[in-house]
N, C-alpha and C positions, 0 to 999 in steps of 0.2 A: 957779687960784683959791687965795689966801692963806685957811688956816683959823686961826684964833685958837686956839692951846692954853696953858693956864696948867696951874698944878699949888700943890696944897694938903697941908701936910703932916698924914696919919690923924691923926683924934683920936677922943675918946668919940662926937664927936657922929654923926661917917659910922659907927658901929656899924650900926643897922638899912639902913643900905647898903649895908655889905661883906658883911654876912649875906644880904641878900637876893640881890646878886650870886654869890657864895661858894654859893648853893642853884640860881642858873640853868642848868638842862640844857646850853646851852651852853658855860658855864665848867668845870663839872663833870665833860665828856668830857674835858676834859684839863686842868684842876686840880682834881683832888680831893682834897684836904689833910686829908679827914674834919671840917672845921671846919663844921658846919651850923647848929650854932643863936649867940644873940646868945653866950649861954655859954660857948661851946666857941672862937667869936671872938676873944670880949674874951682869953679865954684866951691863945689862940694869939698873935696881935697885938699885945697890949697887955700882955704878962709883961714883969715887972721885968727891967731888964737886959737885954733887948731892942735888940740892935743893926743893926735892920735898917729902918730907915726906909722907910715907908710913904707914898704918898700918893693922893690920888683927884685925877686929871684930870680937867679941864673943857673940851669943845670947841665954841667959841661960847658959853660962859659955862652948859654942860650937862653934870651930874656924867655922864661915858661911863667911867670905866674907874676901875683902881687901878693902880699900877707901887710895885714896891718895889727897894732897891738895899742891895746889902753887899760889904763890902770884902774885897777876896778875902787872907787871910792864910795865914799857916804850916799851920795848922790847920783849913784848910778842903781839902776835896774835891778843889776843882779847882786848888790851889797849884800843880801838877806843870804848870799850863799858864795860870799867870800870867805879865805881862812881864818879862824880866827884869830890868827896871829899870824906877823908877817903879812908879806904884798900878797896879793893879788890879780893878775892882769888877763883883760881877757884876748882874742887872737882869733883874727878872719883870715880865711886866705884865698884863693879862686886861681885855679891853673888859665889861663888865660890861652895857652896853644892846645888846640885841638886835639890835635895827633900827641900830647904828650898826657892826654887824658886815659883812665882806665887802667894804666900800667904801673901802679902802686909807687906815683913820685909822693903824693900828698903826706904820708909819715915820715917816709925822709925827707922833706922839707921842714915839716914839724917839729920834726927831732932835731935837728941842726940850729932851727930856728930857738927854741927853746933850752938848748946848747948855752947859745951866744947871751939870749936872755938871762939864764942864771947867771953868766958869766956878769953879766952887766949890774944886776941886782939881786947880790946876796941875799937880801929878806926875802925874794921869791917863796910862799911856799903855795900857791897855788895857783892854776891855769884854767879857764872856763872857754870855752868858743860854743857856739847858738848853733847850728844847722839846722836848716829847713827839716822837718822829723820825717818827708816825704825823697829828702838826698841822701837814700839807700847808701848810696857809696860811699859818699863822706862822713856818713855816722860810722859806717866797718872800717874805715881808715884811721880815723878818728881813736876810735874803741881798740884797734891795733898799735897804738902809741900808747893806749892807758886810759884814756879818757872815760869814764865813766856817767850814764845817762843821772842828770838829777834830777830832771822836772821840764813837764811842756809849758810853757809861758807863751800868752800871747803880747805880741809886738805893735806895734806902727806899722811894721814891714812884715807883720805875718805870724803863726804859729812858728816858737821855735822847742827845737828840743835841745835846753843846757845840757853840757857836759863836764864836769869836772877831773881834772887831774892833779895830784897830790903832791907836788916836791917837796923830795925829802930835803 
């Protein structure tokens, strides 16, 4: 079965969405960012100079989730295991509806997402996303698009386990 996934770039208006996501016990076992109210949001999200694009996915034409993406540079964390040639960007994502959790949308989102990405930037050749090494599901989803484990690192925000993916 083909699902329909679009993707919309964050604005003011998905604030009392990404907040209300951003507070789901589910999101919050493993993104807790401390971002809890519209406040603390708008904040985080929507700071000037802000280069990390955000957006809210739709599946079947239903806000289900967020995904954000940044470019992995000199000055980022995980430079030591960018490509070495060409971009590389890395990519968060969090189901935000419940009930649309567990049912294998996260690589087709992924895959869609990453779609549009190549589309947008040809030098793409590789993709990195961090998972909590303890969110069983999202590393198997994860690992089902390609994604391969590189290394545990610890964070600000926690042990993560990298993953990389290769575009050709």
């Amino acid at each position: 079965m083909t699902v329909t996934i679009s993707f919309e770039r964050l604005t003011e208006a998905h604030l009392p969405l990404l907040t209300r996501w951003l507070q789901a016990p589910h999101v919050r076992v493993f993104w807790d960012d401390g971002e809890r109210d519209e406040g603390a949001v708008r904040a985080h999200y929507f700071e000037p100079g802000r280069d990390v694009p955000g957006f809210v996915f739709r599946v079947e034409g239903r806000e289900a989730g967020f995904i954000q993406r940044e470019r992995i540079t000199p000055d980022n964390e995980f430079w030591p295991w960018a490509a070495p040639e060409g971009e590389t960007w890395g990519v968060d994502l969090l189901i935000g509806e419940p009930d649309l959790t567990g049912r294998g949308l996260g690589p087709t989102v992924i895959r869609a997402f990453l779609d549009a990405l190549r589309a947008e930037r040809p030098a793409l050749r590789r993709v990195l996303i961090d998972p909590d090494p303890d969110n069983v599901r999202a590393v198997r989803a994860y690992a089902r698009v390609g994604f391969a484990p590189l290394t545990r690192l610890a964070t600000p925000w926690g042990e993560v386990l990298l993953m990389g993916l290769d575009v050709p």
